[in-house]
Structure formats: C-alpha cells, structure tokens
C-alpha positions in Angstrom: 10.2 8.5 26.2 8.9 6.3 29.0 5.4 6.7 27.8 6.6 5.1 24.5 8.5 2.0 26.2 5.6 1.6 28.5 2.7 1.2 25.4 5.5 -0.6 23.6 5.8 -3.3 26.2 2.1 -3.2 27.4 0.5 -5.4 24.4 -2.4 -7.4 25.0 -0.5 -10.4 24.6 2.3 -11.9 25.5 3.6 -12.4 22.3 3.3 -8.8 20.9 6.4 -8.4 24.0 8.6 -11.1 22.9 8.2 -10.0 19.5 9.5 -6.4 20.7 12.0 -7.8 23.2 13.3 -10.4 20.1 13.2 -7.2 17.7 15.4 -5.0 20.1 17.8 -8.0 20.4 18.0 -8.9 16.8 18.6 -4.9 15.7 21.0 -4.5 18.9 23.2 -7.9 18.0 23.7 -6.7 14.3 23.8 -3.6 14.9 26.8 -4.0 17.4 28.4 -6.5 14.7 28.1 -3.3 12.4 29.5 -1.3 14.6 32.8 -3.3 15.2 33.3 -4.7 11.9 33.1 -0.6 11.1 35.7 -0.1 14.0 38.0 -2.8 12.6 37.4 -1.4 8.9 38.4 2.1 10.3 41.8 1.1 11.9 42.7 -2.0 9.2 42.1 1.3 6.5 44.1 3.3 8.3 47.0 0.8 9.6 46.9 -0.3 5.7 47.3 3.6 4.3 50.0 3.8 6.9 51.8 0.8 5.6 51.1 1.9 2.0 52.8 5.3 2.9 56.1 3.9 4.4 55.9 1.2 1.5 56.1 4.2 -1.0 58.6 6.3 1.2 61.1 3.5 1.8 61.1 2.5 -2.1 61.5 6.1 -3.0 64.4 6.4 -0.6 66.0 3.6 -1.8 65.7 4.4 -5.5 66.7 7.6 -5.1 69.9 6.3 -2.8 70.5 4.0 -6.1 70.2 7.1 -8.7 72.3 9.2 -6.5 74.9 6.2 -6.9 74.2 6.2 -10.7 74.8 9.4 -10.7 78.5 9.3 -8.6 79.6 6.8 -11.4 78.9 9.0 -14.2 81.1 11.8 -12.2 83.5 8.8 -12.2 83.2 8.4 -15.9 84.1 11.7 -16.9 85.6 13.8 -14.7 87.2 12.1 -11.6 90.9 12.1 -12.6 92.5 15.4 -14.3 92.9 13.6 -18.2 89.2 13.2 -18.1 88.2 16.6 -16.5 90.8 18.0 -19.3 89.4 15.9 -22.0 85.6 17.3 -20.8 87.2 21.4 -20.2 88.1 20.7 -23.8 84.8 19.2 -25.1 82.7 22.3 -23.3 85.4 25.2 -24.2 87.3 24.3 -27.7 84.9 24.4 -31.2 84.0 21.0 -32.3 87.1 21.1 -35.2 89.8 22.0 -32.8 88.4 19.1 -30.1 88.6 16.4 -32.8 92.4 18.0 -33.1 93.0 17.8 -29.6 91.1 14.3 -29.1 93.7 12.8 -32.0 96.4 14.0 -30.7 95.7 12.4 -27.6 94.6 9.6 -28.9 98.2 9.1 -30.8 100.2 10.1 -27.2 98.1 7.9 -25.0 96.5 5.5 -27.3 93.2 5.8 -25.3 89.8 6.8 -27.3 88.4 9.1 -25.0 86.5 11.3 -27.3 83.3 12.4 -25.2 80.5 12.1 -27.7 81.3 7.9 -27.6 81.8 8.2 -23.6 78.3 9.9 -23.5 77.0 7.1 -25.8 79.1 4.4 -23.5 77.1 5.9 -20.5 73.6 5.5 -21.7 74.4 1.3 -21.9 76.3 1.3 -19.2 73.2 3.0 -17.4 70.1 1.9 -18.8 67.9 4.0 -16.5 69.3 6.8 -17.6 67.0 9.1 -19.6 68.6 12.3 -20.4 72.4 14.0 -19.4 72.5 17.8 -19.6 75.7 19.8 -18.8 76.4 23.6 -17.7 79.4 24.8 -17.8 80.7 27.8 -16.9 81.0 30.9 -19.4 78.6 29.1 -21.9 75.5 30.5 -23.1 74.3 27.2 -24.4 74.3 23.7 -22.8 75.2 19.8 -23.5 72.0 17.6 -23.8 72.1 14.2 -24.3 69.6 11.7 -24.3 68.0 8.5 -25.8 68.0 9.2 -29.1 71.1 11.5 -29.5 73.6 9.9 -27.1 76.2 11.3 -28.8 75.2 14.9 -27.6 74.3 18.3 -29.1 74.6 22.0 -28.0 71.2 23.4 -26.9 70.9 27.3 -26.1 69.4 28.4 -23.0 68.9 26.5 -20.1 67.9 23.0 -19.6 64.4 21.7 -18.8 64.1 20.1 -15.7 61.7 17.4 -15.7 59.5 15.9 -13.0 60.1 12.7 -13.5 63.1 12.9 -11.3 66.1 14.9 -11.6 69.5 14.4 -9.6 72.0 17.4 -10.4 75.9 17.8 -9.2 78.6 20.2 -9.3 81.5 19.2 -11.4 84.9 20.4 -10.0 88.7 20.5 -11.1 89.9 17.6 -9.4 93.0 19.0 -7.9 91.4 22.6 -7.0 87.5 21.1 -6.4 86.7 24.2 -7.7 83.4 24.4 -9.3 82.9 25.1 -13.2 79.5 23.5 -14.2 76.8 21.0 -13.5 75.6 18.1 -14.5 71.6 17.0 -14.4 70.8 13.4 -15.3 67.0 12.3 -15.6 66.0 8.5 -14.4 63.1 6.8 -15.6 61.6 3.9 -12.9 62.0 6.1 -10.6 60.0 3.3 -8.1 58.8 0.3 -8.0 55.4 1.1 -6.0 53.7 3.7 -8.5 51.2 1.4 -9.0 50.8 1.2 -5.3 51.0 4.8 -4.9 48.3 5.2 -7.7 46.2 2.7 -6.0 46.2 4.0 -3.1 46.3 7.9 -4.3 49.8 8.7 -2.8 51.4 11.6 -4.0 55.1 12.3 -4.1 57.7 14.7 -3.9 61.4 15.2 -3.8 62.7 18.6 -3.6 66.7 19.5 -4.2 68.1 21.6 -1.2 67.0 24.5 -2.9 62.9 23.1 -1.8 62.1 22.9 -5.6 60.8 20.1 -7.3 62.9 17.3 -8.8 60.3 14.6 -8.6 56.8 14.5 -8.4 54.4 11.8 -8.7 50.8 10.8 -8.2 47.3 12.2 -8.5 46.6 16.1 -8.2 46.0 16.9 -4.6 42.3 18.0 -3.9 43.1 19.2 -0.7 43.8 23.1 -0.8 45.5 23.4 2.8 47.7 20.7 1.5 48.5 22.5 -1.5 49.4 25.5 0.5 51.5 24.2 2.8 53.7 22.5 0.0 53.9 26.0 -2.0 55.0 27.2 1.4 57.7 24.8 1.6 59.0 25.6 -2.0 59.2 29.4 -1.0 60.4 29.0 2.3 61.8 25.7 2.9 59.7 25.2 6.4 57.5 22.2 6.3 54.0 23.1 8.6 53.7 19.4 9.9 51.2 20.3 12.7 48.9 21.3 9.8 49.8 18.7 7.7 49.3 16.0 10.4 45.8 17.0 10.5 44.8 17.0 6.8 46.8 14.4 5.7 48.8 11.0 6.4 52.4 11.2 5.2 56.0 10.5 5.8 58.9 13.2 5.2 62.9 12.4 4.8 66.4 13.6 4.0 68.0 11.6 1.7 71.4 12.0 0.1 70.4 16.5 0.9 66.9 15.3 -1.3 64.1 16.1 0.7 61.4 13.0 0.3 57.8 13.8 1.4 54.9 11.5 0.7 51.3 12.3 1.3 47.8 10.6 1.5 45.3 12.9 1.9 43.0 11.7 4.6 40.1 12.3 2.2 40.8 9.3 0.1 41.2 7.4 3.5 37.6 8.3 4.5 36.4 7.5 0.4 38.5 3.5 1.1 36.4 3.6 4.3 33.3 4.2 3.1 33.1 1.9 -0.2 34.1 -1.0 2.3 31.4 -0.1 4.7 28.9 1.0 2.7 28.1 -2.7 1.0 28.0 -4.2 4.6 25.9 -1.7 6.1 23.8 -1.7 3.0 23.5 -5.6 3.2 23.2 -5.7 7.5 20.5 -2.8 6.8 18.5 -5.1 4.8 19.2 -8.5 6.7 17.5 -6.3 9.6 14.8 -5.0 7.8 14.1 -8.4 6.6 14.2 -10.4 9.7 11.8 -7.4 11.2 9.4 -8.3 8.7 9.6 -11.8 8.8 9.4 -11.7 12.6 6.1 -9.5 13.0 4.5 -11.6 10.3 5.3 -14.8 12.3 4.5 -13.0 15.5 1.6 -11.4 13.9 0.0 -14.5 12.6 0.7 -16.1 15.8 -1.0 -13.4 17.7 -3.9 -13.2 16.0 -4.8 -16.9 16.3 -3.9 -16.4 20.0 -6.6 -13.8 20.2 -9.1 -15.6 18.3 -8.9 -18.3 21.3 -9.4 -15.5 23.9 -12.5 -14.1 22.2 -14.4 -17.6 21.9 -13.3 -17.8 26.0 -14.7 -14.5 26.4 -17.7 -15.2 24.9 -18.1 -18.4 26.9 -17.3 -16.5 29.7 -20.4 -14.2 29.1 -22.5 -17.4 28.4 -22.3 -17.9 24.6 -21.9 -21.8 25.3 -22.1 -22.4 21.2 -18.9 -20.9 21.0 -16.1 -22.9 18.8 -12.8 -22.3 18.3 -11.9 -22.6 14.2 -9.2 -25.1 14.2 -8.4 -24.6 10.0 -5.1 -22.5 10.5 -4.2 -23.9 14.2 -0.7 -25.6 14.2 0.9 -27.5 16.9 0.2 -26.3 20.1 -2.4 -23.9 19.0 -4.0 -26.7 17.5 -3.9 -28.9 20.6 -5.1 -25.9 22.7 -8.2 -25.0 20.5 -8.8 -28.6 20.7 -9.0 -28.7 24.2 -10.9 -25.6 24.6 -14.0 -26.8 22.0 -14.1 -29.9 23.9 -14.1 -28.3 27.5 -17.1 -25.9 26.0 -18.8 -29.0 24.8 -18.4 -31.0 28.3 -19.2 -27.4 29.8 -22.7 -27.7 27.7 -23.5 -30.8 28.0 -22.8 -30.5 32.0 -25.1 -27.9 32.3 -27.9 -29.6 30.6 -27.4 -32.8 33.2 -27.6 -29.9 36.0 -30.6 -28.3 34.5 -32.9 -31.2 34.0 -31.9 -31.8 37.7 -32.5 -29.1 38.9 -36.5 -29.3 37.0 -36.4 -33.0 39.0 -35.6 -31.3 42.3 -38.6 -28.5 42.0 -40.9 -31.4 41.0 -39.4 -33.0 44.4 -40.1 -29.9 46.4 -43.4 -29.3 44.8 -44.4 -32.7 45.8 -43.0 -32.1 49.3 -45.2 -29.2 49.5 -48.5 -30.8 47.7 -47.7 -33.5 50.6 -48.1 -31.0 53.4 -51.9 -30.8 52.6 -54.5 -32.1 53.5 -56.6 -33.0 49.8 -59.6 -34.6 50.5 -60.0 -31.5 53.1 -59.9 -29.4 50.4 -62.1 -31.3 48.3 -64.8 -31.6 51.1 -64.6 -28.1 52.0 -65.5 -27.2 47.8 -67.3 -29.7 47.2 -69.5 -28.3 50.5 -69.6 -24.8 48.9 -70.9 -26.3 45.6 -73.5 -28.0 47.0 -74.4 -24.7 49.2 -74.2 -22.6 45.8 -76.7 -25.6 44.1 -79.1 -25.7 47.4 -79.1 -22.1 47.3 -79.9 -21.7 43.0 -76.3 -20.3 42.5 -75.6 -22.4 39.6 -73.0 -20.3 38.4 -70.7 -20.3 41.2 -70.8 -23.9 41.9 -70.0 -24.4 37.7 -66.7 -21.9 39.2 -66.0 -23.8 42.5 -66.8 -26.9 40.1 -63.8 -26.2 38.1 -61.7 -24.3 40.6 -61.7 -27.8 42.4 -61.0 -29.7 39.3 -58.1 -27.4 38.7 -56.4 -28.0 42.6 -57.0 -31.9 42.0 -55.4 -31.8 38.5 -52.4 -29.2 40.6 -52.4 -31.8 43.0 -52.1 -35.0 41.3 -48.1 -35.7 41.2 -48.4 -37.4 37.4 -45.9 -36.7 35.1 -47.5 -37.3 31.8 -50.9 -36.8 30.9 -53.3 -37.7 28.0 -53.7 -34.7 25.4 -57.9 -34.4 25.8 -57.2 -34.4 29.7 -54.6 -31.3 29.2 -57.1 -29.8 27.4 -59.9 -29.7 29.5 -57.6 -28.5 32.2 -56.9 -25.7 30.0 -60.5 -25.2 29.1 -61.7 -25.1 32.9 -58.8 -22.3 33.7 -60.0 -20.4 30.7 -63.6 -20.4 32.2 -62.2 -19.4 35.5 -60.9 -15.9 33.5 -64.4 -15.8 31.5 -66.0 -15.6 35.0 -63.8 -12.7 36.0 -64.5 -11.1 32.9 -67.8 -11.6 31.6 -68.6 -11.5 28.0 -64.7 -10.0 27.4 -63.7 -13.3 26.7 -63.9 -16.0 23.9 -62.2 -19.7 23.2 -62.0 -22.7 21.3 -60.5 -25.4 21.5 -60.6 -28.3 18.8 -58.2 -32.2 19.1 -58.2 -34.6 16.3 -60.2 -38.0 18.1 -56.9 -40.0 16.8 -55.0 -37.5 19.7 -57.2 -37.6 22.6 -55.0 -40.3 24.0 -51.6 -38.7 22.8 -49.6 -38.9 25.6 -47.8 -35.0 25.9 -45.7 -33.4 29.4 -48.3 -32.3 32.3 -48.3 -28.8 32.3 -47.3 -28.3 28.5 -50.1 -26.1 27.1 -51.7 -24.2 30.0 -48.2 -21.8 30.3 -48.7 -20.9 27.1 -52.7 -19.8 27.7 -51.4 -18.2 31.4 -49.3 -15.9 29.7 -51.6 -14.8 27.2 -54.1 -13.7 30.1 -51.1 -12.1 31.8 -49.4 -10.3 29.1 -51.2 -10.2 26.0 -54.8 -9.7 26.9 -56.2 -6.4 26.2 -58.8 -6.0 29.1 -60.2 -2.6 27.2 -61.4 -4.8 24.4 -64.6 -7.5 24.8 -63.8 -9.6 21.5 -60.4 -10.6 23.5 -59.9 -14.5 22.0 -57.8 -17.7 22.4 -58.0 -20.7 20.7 -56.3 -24.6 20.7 -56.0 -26.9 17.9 -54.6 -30.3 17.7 -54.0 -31.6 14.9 -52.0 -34.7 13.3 -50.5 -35.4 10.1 -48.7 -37.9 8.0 -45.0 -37.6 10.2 -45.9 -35.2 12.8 -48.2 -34.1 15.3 -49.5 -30.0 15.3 -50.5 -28.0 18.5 -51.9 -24.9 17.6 -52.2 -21.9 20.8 -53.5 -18.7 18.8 -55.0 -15.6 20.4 -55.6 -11.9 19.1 -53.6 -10.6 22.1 -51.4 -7.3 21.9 -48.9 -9.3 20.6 -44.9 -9.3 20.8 -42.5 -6.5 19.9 -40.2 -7.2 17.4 -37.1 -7.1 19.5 -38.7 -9.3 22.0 -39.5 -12.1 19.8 -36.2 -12.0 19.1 -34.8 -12.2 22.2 -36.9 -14.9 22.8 -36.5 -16.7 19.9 -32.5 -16.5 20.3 -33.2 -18.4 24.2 -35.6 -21.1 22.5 -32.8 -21.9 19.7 -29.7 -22.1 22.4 -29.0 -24.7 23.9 -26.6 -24.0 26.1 -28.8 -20.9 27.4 -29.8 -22.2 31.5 -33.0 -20.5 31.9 -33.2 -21.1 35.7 -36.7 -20.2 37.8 -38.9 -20.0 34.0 -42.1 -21.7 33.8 -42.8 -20.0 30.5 -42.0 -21.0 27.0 -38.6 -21.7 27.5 -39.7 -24.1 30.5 -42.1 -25.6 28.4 -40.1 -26.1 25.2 -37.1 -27.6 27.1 -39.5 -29.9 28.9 -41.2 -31.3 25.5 -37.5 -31.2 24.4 -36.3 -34.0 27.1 -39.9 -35.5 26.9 -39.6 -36.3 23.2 -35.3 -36.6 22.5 -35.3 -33.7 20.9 -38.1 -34.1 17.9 -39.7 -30.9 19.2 -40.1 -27.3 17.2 -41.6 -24.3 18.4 -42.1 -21.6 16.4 -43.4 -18.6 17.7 -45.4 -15.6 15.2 -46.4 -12.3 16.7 -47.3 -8.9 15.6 -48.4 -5.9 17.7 -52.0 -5.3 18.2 -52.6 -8.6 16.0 -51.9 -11.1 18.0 -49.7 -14.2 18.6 -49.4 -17.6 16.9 -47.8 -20.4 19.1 -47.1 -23.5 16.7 -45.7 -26.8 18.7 -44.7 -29.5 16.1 -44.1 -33.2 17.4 -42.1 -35.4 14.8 -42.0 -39.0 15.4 -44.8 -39.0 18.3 -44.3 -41.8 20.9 -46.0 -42.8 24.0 -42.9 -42.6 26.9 -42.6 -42.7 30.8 -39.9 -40.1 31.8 -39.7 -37.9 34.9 -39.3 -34.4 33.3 
C-alpha cells in the first residue's frame, strides 16, 4: 500500500500531484456529502416510518374508541330498559305470527311502535357506518342478520361470518338480572382514516378480541415469515414475542376498550424506502465524480503534456541542440508566455555564443601573432636562404627548390594578413603540396587550375590549405603511387566555385554525417578545430553568410570538397 501512494505521488511533474491530490479531495468531499445525506436519509426514513406507525395506531385507536361507542348506543337502542329487552326476548323466541300478536298488543297498551324489524331499519340511518348487525341468542340454532340491503332482518342458520373488516361484538343481558342470553356483532365500514397511509407506507394492521382472534385486519400480506409466526403465536397463545418482533419489524401494540391494536412495518420495506431515495443520489453523485475525474485528467493531462514538451526542448538545449524551439500553437496563457521566453533565451543563448566564438578565433589570431612576434624572421630567412645557396653552390638543386619553398611557406605562416588574393592562396597550397611530393617521390600528383578573372579574388588566409592538410593526413593512401589532389576555381554568372578533389580513402558514411550535421548547425561551438568546420565558419563571417559547402565522399573513391561563394565581394574583416 505504501509502494502504491509513493508511485502515485512521485510523477514527473508537478501537476500529475495536484491532479492526484485535487482527485482525492474532489471523491473525498462528495463522497462525505454521500455519506451524510445517506445518514440523514436513513434516520429521516426511519423517524418518518415511526411517525407513520403511531399515525396509523392513534387513528385506529380512536376509531375503534368511536365504534365501540356506536356500538354502546345500539345496546341502548334495544335492550337497555326491560320493555325493550322484552320486546327483543320476544322477537328472538316467539314465531314471526305470534310477535306481530304480541307487537299489536303492545302497541294498543302503550301506543309505542316498537316492532324490531323498523328499530333495526331505524339503526342503520341512525348509524351510517354501520355495515351489518348479527344476533345470537341463546337456545337458537339459527341467527338474526341484518344488513344494508335487508335492514329489516332475516333468520340465517348456522353461525355468523365474521368479517375482517372490523368486527366489535357484546353480550346482551337481562337488565335487572345482567344475565347473559346472546350476542350481538355489528360490522363498521371506514374503519380509519389513514388506509391510504398505511398502504403507502405498507403498514399492516390488526385488532384481536380478548379471545387473540382477529376482528380487523388491514394492509398488505406480510413477507416476513418470523413476523407471521409470531402473530400465529399470539392467536393460539395470546403472548405477544416483542423482543423478536422489535428486531424484524417497527410497530406499536395497544389495549383498547379489551381490543388488542397492533401495527406493524416490516423493517424490510423500510430498507426498500431507503434505498429508492438513495439509490438516484448515489447514482447521480457516482456520475458527477466520474465526470469531474475525467474532466480533470484531461485538463491536467493536456496541461502536463505541454509542460513536458517545454522540458524536453530545455533538455535538449541542455545537451547542446541550440536549434531547439518550443511550438507555441496550443500554448495558452502562461504556458504561452513561458515558451515565449524560453525560444527567445535559446535565441540570445545562440546568438551569444557566436559573439563568443568569433572572439575567441580573434584572440588565437592575437596569441599567434604574440608568438610569430617572439621571432626573429629575417634570422630565419638568412639562415634558409644560406642553406639554399649552399644546396645551389653545392649542385643540390633539389633541396634548395625544398628549402625554396619551405621558406616561402614560414614567410607566408609569418605574415599577420588577414585576407589574401585567391592565385597567392594557391600557390601557397601548391608549394606545401611539393613539400609532400618530396617526401614521397613519384606517389604523388596535383593540379591546380583559377579562372584569370579570380586571381585577384579576395578569399580568408588560410581557407583552402586545411582542406589539402587533411587530405595528406587522413585520406592519403601511402600504399598507392597514383595518390592525387586537385584545385579548381572557377566563376559563374552569380557565384564563385572552389573545387578541392582527391582520390583519397574517402569518408565513411556515418562520418559524413556527423560532419555534415556540425557544418549545418549553427549553434554547434566547435572550439580548438582548424578543419572544415574552422574553415567554413571563417568564410561564413568573411562573406555574411553567402557561403555553402558541400561535402561528397565515398570509400576507397575519394572525396569531393565543393565551396560555393554567392554574391562575391572584396571586404576587410578581422576573422
């Protein structure tokens, strides 16, 4: 793990780190905002069931407080006082023809129409939430049901139906004796005002009688198995496992009026309202992450690279590419302004360079003359012209012809000119050629030709004899004897053409090259060199630049030197 943070935060660049470091900060700051906004979801969800629940349990309480009311007032109705009770005994015990009997003759002795079909029928507008009235009574094997449609009554055999949809029963007793001879079950529609809610919210209801059965129920089907259990449990046994509830479930439990109320929310469906309210914000933070990442490392990326493409022109500066530029198309802003700055400190870094190198070819020209100055040159002279005039006295005409030209070669070595005169350059060159045909006799060949208009052509001293030395020092093959150099000079209608060719061993391929790569850079300081590169940069200051030499070579063929002047001019300057 701290190998992974370390090559994490050990980019090249400082911006690959801020990226990383912006990155953490970005994911961490939404990802904390996730977090809570999960936390508040969480308790809100829960605090909200919660409400929910007691919402449901209260208005079940209340309803069924307002039902068991309904129901005391239909007790009232027909059996609180002993006439009614009488005039019901009679309804339940006598056949239908002897009731109407016994109803008339009450009717004419008290003048009150209490016949009990129309008091059923009076009870169902009296109580409009009624939905069905069914009455046991004693030593009956059928039963009085009333409801909606027959308010009047009829005699049903069996036993009645209990519904669900909530159920209150009572015991009807004698009034004086409260001895019990049948019950009463009356059915309530609107049993709450919060199903909605409680379907909403998937709350499901119960209300069990004191026997722990069902009168009411209400809601969705419980998925929960352990719930279901422990509410079978509670109808067989009437103990109510609340530990185990508690844990499964959210829900409230209450005795009202002997009715035991329990409501339940399975924790389930609390997780399920959790996770459709989390799942859109995650889903949406998720992506707002994802797409900030993206966008980031492309900034950071782009930024980067441009970053980098400024180090690698320093680096090549650095390792003395000085024609190095920094591609300003893409730069913005401070990259742009940077880039800027760099190209023109590379330029200033060139062009210093050149000033320093073309004082630096002054100062040996000052340092050679120091040392030319330290001798004596007419001692010289004297002492060969002396041993040519031995070699002469003596019939050696060959060695004076070398001391001859050995001494024209000093005075010409001597002489602190700067310019010279193209036929005078040339016959320097022709007299150190001789000097190697003496050392190697009949191994060595040259010619050398100048157009009369360029005898006077004013060229740097010292501008074609580097290019003959290094052919006797590196391309002369000294097992041959047809070993040859030549010079031409010719002119033309907008240039002047110097011509060095010899049938030397020649240049390698990746040599020429090399060389070829010095000779076309500028900005390349060829410090201590008195070969071509000396040579081309000194023709390069001598004539501003209208200079090209181009260089052929193959091995074992030989070489082809080709100096091309455009725009010849006669100047003075020290190079």
């Amino acid at each position: 793990m701290k190998a992974k943070l370390h090559r994490l935060f050990s980019k090249n660049i400082l911006m690959n780190q801020l990226m990383t470091i912006y990155s953490l900060l970005l994911v961490g700051s939404i990802g904390i905002i996730l977090i809570g906004y999960t936390i508040l979801t969480v308790n809100f969800t829960r605090d909200d069931s919660k409400k929910v629940l007691d919402t449901v349990s209260r208005e079940l309480t209340a309803s069924i407080q307002v039902k068991d009311a309904t129901l005391s007032g239909i007790l009232w109705d027909i059996a609180l006082t002993p006439n009614q009770f009488d005039n019901l005994n009679q309804f339940m015990t006598l056949p239908i023809s002897e009731y109407v009997e016994y109803s008339l003759d009450n009717w004419r002795e008290t003048n009150n129409n209490d016949f009990f079909p129309n008091v059923l029928n009076n009870l169902f507008y009296s109580f409009p939430s009624i939905q069905t009235i069914d009455i046991v009574w004693d030593g009956r094997e059928d039963y009085l049901h009333a409801d909606t449609r027959k308010t009047n009554g009829v005699f049903l055999q069996g036993k009645p139906v209990i519904s669900k949809d909530f159920t209150l029963s009572r015991p009807i007793p004698i009034p004086n004796t409260r001895e019990m001879v049948g019950h009463i079950y009356v059915t309530f529609d609107d049993m709450f005002l919060s199903k909605d809610l409680a379907n909403d919210y998937a709350v499901k209801t119960f209300v069990f009688d004191t026997g722990h059965q069902v009168v009411y129920e209400h809601g969705t089907s419980l998925n929960d198995k352990k719930i279901n259990q422990i509410v079978e449990n509670f109808q067989k046994t009437g103990d109510l496992d609340r530990t185990t509830l508690q844990k499964e479930a959210v829900f409230n439990d209450e005795v009202v009026k002997g009715l035991t109320v329990l409501t339940i929310l399975d924790k389930s469906n609390v997780t399920k309202d959790i996770l459709h309210s989390l799942i859109p914000v995650w889903g949406v933070g998720l992506f707002v992450i994802a797409f900030l990442l993206v966008s980031l490392k492309r900034v950071f990326s782009n930024y980067a690279k441009k970053v980098n493409s400024i180090v690698s022109v320093t680096k090549e500066v650095s390792q003395g590419n000085l024609s190095a530029q920094i591609d300003t198309t893409d730069m913005k802003m401070e990259l742009c302004d940077l880039s800027d700055a760099v190209n023109d400190m590379i330029v200033s870094l060139n062009q210093y360079i050149q000033d320093v190198y073309v004082l630096e070819v002054k100062q040996r020209d000052a340092h050679l003359r120091a040392l030319q100055s330290q001798i004596n040159p007419h001692f010289m002279y004297n002492t060969l012209e002396y041993i040519r005039m031995y070699a002469i006295s003596k019939d050696q005409m060959e060695l004076a012809d070398v001391v001859f030209a050995f001494s024209s070669l000093l005075r010409n070595n001597i002489d602190q000119a700067k310019t010279i005169d193209l036929e005078s350059e040339l016959s320097f060159c022709e007299k150190y050629v001789y000097l190697y045909q003496m050392r190697f006799p009949d191994s060595v060949a040259y010619h050398f030709i100048i157009d009369e208009s360029l005898k006077n052509f004013t060229i740097p001293k010292f501008m074609i004899q580097p290019l003959i030395e290094n052919y006797f020092i590196h391309g002369m093959d000294h097992s041959r004897i047809d070993n040859a150099i030549s010079v031409k000079a010719t002119t033309h209608d907008s240039y002047v053409e110097i011509l060095v060719e010899d049938n030397g061993k020649g240049i390698t391929t990746e040599k020429l090259k090399e060389v070829t790569e010095k000779l076309e850079g500028s900005d390349t300081l060829l410090s201590g060199s008195i070969g071509l590169e000396n040579v081309y940069q000194r023709m390069q200051n001598y004539f501003s630049n209208g200079v090209e030499l181009v260089i052929e070579s193959q091995i074992g063929v030989g070489t082809k030197i080709q100096i091309i002047i455009y725009q010849p001019k006669d100047v003075s300057v020290d190079v």
